[in-house]
KOLBA-10244 format. One record per atom (N, C-alpha, C): y, x, z. Coordinates in steps of 0.1 Angstrom, whole numbers, plus 5000, padded with zeros to 4 digits. Example, Ala and Ser with C-alpha at 12.3 -4.5 7.8 and 13.67 -1.06 7.14 Angstrom:
! KOLBA-10244
494351325078 495551235078 496751325078 497851285071 498951375071 500051295079 
This chain:
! KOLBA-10244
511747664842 510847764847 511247804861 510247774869 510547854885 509547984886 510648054894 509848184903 509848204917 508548204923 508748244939 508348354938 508748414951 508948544953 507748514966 506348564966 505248554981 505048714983 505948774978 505448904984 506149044979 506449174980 507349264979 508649214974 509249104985 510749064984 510949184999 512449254995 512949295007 511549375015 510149405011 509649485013 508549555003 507849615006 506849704998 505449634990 505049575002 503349555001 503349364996 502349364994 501949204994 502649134980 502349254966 503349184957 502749064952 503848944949 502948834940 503948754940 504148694925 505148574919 504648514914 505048374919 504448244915 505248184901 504848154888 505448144880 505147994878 506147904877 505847754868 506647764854 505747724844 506347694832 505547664826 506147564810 504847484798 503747404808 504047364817 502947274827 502147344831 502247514835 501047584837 501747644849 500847654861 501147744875 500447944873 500748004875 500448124876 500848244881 499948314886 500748444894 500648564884 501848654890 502048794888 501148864897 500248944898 499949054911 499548924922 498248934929 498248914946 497648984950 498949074958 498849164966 498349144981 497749224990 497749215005 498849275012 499549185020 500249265028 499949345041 500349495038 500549575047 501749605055 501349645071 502349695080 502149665091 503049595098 502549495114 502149445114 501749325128 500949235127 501449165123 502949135120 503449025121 503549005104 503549105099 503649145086 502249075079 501149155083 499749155082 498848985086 499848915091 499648775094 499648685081 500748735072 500748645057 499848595054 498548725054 497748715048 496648645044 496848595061 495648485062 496348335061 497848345056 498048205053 497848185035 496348135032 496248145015 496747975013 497247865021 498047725018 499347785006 500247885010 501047865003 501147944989 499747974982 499448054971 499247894964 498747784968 497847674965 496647734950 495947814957 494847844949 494247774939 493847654943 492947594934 494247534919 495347524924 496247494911 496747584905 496747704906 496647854898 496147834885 496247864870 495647824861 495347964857 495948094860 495548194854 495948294866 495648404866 496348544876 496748674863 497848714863 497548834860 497948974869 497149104866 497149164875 497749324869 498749364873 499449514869 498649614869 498149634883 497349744884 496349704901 495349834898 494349804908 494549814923 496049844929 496549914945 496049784952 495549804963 495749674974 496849584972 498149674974 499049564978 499449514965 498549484955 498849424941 497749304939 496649384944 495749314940 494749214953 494949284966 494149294975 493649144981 494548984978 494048874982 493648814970 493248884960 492248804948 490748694954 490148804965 489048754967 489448654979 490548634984 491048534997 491348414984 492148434974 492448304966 490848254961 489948344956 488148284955 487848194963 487948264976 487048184987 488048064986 489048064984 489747954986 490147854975 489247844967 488747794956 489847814940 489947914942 490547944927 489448004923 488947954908 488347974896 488547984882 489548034879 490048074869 490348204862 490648244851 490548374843 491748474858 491448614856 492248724859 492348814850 493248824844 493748924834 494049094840 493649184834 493949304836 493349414828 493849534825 493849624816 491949624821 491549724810 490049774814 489749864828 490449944823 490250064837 490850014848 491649884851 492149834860 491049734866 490349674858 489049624858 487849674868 487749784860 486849854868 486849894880 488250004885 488650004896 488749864904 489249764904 489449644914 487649664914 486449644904 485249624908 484849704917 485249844923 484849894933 485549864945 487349854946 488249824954 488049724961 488149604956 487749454964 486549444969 485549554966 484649544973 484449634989 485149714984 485649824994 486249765007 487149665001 488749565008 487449525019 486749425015 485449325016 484949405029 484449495031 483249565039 484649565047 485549645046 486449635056 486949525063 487149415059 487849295066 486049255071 485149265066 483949225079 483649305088 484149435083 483949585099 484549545107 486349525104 487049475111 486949355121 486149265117 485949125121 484549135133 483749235128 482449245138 482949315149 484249435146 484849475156 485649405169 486049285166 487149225173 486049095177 485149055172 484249005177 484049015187 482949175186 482249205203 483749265211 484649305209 485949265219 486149175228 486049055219 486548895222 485148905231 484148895229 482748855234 482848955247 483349075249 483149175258 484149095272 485249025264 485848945275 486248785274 484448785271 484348635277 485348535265 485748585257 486648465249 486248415236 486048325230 485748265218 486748275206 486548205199 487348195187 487848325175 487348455179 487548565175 487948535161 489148655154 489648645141 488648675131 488348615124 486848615111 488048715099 486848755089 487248855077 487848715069 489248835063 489948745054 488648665046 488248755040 487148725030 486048865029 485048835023 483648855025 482948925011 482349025012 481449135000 481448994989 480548924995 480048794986 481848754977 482648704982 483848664979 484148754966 484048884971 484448994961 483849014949 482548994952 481849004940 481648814929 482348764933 482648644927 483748644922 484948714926 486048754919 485848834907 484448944907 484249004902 484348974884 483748854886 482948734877 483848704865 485148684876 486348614865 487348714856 487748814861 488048944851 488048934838 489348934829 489148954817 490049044811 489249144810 490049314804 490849264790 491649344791 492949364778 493049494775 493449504761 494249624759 495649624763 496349754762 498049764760 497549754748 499349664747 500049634732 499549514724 498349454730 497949334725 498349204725 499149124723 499749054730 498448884732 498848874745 497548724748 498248634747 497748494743 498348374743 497548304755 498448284763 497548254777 497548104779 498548054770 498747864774 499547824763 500047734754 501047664747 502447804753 502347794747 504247864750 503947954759 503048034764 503248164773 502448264764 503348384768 502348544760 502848614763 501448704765 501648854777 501248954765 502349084771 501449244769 501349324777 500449364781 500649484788 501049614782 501849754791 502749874787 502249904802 501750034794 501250154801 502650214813 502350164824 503650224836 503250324842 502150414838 502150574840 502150574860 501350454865 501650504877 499650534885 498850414882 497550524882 496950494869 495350494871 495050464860 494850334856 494950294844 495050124835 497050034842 497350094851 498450084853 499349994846 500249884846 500849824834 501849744840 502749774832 504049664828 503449544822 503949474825 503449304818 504949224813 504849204802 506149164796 505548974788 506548914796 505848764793 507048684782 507048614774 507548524770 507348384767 508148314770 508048174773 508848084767 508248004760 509147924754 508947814759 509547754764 510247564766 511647504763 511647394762 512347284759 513347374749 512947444737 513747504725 513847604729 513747684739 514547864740 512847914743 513148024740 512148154746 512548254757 512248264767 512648344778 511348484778 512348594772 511348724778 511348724793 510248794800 510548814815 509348964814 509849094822 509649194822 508949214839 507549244842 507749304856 507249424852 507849504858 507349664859 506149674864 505649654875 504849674883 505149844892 504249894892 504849994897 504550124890 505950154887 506650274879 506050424882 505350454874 505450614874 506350704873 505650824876 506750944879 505951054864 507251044857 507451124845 507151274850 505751334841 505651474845 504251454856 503751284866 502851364874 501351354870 500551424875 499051484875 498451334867 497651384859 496751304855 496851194846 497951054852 498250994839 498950994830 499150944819 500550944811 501450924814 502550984810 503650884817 504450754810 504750674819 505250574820 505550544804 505650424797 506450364784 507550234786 507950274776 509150174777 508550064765 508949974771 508249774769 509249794761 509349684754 510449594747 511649544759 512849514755 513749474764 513349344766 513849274777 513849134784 514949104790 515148954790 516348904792 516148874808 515148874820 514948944825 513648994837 514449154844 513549244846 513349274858 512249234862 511349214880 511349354879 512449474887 511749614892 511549614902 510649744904 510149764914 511149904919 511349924937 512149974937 512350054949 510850104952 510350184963 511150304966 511250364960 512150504961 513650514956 513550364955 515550344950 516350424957 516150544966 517250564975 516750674972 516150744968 515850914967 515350954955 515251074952 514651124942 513251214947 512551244940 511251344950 511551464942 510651564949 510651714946 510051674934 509951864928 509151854920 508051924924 506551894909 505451894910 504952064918 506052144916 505452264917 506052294930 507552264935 507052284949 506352194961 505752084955 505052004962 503852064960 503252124953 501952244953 502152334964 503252374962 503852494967 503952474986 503852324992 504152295004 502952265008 501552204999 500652175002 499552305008 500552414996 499452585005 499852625011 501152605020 501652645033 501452555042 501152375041 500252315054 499152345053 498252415044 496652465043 496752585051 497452685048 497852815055 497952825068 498752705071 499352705080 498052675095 497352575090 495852555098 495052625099 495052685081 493352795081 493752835092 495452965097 495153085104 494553035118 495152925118 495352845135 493752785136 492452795129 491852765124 491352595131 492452555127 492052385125 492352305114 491852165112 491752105103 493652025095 493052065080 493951995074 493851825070 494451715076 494151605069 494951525063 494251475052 495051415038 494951305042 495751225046 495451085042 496051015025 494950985016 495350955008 494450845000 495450774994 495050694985 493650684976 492550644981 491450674973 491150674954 492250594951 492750604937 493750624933 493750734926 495050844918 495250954930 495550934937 496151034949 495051134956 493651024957 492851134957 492551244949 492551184937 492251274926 493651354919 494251344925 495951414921 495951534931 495151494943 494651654954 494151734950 493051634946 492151734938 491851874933 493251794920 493551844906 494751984913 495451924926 496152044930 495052144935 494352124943 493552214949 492852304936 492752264927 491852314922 492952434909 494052404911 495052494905 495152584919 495352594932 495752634943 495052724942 493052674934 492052764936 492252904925 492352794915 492552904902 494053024904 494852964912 495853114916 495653194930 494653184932 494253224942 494653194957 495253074962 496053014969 495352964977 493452944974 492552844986 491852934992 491952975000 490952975005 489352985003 488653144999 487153094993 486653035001 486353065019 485653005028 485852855029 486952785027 487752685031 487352545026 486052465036 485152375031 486552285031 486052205019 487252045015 485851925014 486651825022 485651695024 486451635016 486051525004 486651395000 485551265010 486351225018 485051135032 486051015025 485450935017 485650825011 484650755003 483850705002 483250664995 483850574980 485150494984 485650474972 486450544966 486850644971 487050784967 486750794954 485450844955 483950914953 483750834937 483650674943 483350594928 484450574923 485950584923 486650624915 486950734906 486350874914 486350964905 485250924895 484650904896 483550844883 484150764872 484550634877 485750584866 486450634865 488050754864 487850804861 487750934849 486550984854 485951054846 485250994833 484950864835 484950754819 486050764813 487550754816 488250724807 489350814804 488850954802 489651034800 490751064790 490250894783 491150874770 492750884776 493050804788 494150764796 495050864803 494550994799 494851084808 496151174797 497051264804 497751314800 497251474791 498551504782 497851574778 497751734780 498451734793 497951854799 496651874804 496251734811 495051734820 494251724807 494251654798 492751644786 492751854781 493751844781 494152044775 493252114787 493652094799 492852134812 491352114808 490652004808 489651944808 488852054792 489352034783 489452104769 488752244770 489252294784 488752444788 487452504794 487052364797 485852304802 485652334823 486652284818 487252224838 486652154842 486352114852 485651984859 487251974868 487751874862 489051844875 488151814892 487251744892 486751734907 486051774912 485751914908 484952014915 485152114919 485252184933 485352304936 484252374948 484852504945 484252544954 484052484967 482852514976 482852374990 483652284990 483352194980 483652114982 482552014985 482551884991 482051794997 482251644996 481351604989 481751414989 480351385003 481651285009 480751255020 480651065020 479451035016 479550895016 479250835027 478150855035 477850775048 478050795061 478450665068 478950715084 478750815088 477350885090 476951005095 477651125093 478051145075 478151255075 479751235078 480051165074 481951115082 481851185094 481551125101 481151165118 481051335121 480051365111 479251545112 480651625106 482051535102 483251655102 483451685114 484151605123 484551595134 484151685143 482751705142 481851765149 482151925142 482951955134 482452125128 483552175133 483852285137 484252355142 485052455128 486352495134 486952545128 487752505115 488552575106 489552475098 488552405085 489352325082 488752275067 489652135062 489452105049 490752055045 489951875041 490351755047 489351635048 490551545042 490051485031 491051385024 490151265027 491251205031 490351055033 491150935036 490650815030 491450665030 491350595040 492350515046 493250465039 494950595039 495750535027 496850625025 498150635036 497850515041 498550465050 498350495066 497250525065 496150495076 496150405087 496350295082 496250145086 494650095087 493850185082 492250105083 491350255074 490050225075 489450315075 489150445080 488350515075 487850645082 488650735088 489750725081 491050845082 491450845096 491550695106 492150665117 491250755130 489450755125 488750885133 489551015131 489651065120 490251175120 490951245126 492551145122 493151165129 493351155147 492251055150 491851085163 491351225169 491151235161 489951405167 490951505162 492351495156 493051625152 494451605153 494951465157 496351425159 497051485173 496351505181 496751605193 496651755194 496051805184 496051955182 496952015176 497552145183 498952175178 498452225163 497552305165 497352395145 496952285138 496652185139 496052095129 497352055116 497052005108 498351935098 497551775093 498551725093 498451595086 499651595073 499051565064 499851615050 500151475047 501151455045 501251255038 501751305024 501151235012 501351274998 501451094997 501751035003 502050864995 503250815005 503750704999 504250635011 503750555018 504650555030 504150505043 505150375046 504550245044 505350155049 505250025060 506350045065 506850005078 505649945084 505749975098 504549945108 503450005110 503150105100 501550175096 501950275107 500850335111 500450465117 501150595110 500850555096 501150655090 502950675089 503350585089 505250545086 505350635099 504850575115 505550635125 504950815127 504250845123 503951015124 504851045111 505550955099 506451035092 507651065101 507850945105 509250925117 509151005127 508651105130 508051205141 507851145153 507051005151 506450955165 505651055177 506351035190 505551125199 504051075204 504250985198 502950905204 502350835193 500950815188 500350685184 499250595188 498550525189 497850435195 497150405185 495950465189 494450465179 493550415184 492650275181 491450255190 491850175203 493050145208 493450125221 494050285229 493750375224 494350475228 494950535224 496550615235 497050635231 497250815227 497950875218 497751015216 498751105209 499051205220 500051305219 500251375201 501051365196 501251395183 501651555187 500851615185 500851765185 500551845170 500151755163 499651885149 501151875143 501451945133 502551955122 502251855109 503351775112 503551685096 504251745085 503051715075 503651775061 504251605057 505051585051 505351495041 505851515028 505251515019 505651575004 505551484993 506951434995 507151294987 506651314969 506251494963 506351484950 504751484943 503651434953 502651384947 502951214945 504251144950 504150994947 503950964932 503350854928 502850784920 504350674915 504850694920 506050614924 507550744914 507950664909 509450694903 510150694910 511050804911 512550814922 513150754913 514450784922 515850704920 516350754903 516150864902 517050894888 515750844874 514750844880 513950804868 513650654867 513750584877 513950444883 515150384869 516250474871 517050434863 517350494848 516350584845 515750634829 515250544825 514150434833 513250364825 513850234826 514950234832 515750094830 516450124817 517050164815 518650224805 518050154789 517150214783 516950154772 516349994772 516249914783 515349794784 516749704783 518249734784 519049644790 519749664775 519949494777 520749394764 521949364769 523349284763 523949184767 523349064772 523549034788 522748944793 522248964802 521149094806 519749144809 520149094825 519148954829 519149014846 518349164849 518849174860 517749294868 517549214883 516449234883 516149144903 515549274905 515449274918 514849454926 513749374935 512549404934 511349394936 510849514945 509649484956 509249624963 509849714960 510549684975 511649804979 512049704992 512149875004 512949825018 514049835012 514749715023 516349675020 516949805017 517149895023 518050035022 517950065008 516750095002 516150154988 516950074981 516549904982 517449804973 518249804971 519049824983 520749824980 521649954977 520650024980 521050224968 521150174958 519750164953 519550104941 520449974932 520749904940 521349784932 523049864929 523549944938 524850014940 524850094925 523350184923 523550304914 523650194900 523150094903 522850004884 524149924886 525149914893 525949844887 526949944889 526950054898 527850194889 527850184877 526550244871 526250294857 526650194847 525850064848 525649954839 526449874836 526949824854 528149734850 527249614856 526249584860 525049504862 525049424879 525249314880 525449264893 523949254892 522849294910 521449274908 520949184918 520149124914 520049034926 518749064928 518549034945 517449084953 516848974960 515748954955 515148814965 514348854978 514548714986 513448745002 512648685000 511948725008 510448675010 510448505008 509148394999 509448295000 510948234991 511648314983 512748264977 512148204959 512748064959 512448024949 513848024941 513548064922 514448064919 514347984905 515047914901 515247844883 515947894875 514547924867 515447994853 515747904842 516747874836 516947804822 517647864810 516347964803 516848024792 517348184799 518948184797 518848324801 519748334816 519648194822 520548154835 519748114843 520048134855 519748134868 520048034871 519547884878 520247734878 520247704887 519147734895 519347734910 518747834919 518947844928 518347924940 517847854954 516647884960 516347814971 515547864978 515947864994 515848015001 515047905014 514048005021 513047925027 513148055040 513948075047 514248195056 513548145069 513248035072 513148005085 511647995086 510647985072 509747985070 509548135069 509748215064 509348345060 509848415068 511048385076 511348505092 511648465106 510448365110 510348305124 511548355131 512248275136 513148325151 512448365159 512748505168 512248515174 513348535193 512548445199 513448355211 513348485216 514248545221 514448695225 515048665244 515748555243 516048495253 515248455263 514248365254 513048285265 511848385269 512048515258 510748635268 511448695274 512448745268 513348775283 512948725301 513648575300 513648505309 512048485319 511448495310 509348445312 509348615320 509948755315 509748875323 510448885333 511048805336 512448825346 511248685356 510948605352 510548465363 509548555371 508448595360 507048695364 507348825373 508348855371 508548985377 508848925391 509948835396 510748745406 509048715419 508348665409 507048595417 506148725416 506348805412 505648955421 506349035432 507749015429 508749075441 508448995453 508548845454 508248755462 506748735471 505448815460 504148895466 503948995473 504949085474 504749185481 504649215493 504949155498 504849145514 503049115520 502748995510 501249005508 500349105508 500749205492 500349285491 500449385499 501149415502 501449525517 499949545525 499549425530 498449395538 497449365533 496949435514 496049445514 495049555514 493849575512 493149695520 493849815506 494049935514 494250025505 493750065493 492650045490 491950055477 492749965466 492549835472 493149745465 494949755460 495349795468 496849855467 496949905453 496250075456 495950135445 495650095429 494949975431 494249925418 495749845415 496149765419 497449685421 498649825408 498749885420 499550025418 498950095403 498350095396 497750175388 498250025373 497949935375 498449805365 499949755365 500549845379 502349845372 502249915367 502050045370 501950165365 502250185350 501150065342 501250065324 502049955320 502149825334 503649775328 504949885326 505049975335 506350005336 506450145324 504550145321 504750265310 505350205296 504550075292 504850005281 506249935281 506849935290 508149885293 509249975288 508450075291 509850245292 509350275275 508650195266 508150275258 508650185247 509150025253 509549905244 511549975243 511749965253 513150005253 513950175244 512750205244 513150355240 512750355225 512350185218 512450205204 513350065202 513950045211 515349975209 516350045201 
């Protein structure tokens, strides 16, 4: 049996493991990767997924970076079953369509760019509405605890991982050439105790266990002083009367705001005047799903609901679906509290927002998810003085909240709760999504406790399993982390600079106007220059 590792190795986003065994190819999760460009480039390489020899997908849960190049493996001719809980089902049927509109906004945008100066070839959408709704097609809902027989010698169950809703553990067993190999991926782990779903269950043990391992390095607050921080960045704006903005996650996290606001309301903590926008449209059709399956839900929130609560309703509150009324926030005057996607704020509506409020000293930007590396959103956690929205750039003047205890995500000490009862004599553990730092906390605290040496794969790492051994390993680094010649741009800024020193004498004797124009384009070399060195 082999495993490649195409995505949350050594980082967060872009999960997905290529599984060979019983003569059958198949993935864990295809995730999209998020972050930089250089990050964000993966994505359009779908050669090394080889789509069309995929015989099945299965999928954990509905997040982008789990699910988000389903409809890039379509267009790229995979036709085969995708496995996933119901309500995970449903959500991806609004999500990838959501993904969809986005990668063609995106694409019509950089278009008339390209076209505005004269150049061809413009970058096209990964994939397309049409794409998405053909992925749509292939979906085949499961229960937890059912076990599928998916090929001669392979079988899945899904286990409820409490992180949004339909959320799951997938626990596989494989039998070839005489042995059975359990193999465990968590997917990603919930946090025991938060809003809305159940929490997390413990699978059967495996010999071994893909974690995930995002907050390996910390623990989060708890649920009540994370309430408690959310009505002092509300506070903190009403007086100043400017806007509060959420950037969050349109599924779970929106609706985990919600559910806080709507306790903040019942202790008297909101604000009656104090209009709240959900400006998401997938938002919007998630709360609907859901509000279908309240079976899924915890049993405080069904005890809530019981009382005859509407968890997504409050006073002024506001679902805003179309550009216009998006736009008509911007435009109002005075404070008001605007949740809206993406979590990260890497794409979508949220990036206006915070254009029109990221320079304002009373404003708040509240981060309730994480933010990983390269996003907008990572460098305003990092107290960036600057961000670059649109091509422009902008003074970070409002106050950042960050309040790690609405994550959806399991800290470090419960990270290692929901390991403890899963480990046998034997048990690998591999550490899955997670930055190196998190990983290596994390791999430190489990062989404190356990006694457990862990191993951590990179991006592109193929590994052979036989039975309950590891046979070989085979690492593809030069493919997955380009060198980058540090030397030869060096040398190309030092040649370029040489043959402008060597112009100046030229320039000297041109008409003053021209000078000026000349003078104004070092001007943003030497801004962008003082701005590359100072995040050395």
């Amino acid at each position: 049996m082999k495993i490649q590792f195409l995505g949350a190795a050594r980082t967060v986003t872009g999960s997905c493991y290529i599984i060979e065994a019983c003569g059958r190819r198949f993935a864990v999760d295809c995730g999209m990767h998020q972050g930089n460009k250089a990050v964000e480039e993966r994505n359009s390489d779908a050669k090394i997924y080889r789509p069309g020899d995929l015989d099945f997908i299965l999928i954990t849960h509905a997040h982008i970076d789990h699910s988000g190049l389903l409809p890039l493996m379509v267009a790229s001719g995979y036709t085969k079953p995708i496995y996933c809980t119901r309500a995970t089902r449903e959500l991806l049927g609004i999500m990838l369509l959501d993904s969809a509109h986005i990668q063609e906004m995106e694409a019509l945008n950089e278009a008339k760019k390209f076209k505005r100066r004269g150049l061809g070839n413009a970058p096209k959408a990964l994939y397309t509405q049409e794409d998405a709704l053909k992925t749509d097609t292939l979906f085949q809902p499961v229960d937890y605890h059912t076990s599928l027989e998916l090929a001669p010698g392979i079988k899945a169950t899904f286990y409820d991982a409490g992180h949004i809703l339909g959320s799951a553990s997938l626990r596989l067993e494989i039998s070839e050439d005489g042995k059975t190999t359990s193999l465990l991926f968590s997917g990603d782990i919930g946090r025991p105790g938060a809003l809305i779903v159940r929490e997390p269950e413990t699978p059967p043990a495996a010999d071994y266990i893909f974690m995930e391992s995002t907050y390996g390095d910390r623990d989060h607050k708890n649920e009540s002083t994370s309430i408690e921080e959310l009505a002092e960045a509300i506070a903190y704006s009403y007086e100043r009367k400017e806007k509060i903005i959420i950037p969050a996650f349109a599924v779970e996290r929106t609706q985990e705001i919600l559910c806080c606001l709507h306790q903040l309301a019942r202790d008297g903590k909101l604000p009656d005047d104090l209009p709240i926008f959900v400006d998401s449209p997938l938002a919007i059709r998630a709360s609907e799903i859901f509000s279908r399956h309240r079976d899924l839900f915890d049993v405080k929130t069904r005890g809530m609901l019981g009382e005859g609560d509407d968890l997504f309703a409050l006073p002024n509150l506001r679902y805003t679906l179309t550009a216009a009324e998006s736009q008509s926030i911007n435009a109002l005057t005075g404070p008001a509290i605007v949740i809206s996607a993406s979590g990260m704020c890497n794409a979508g509506r949220i990036k206006h927002h915070l254009r029109h409020n990221v320079w304002k000293a009373g404003a708040s930007i509240v981060f309730v998810g994480y933010q990983a590396v390269g996003t907008v959103g990572r460098k305003l956690v990092e107290h960036a003085k600057k961000i670059t929205l649109f091509g422009e750039d902008l003074a970070v003047a409002a106050r950042i909240f960050t309040i790690n205890g609405f994550s959806g995500h399991a800290g470090q000490s419960q990270l290692l709760s929901w390991l403890s009862p899963l480990l046998r004599n034997g048990t690998h553990v591999v550490l899955v999504h997670g930055e190196q730092t998190a990983q290596d906390t994390l791999a430190a605290k489990i062989k404190e406790r356990f006694g457990i040496d862990v191993a951590i794969p990179d991006y592109l790492e193929e590994v052979t399993l036989h039975g309950s051994d590891i046979t070989q390993c085979v690492m593809h680094n030069a493919e997955a982390y380009p060198r980058v010649n540090w030397n030869f741009l060096a040398g190309e800024v030092e040649r370029k600079w040489q043959i402008f020193r060597d112009q100046l004498k030229d320039i000297e004797h041109k008409p003053w106007v021209d000078q000026k124009d000349l003078e104004e384009s070092i001007g943003k070399i030497e801004f962008y220059l003082t701005r590359l060195i100072a995040r050395l």
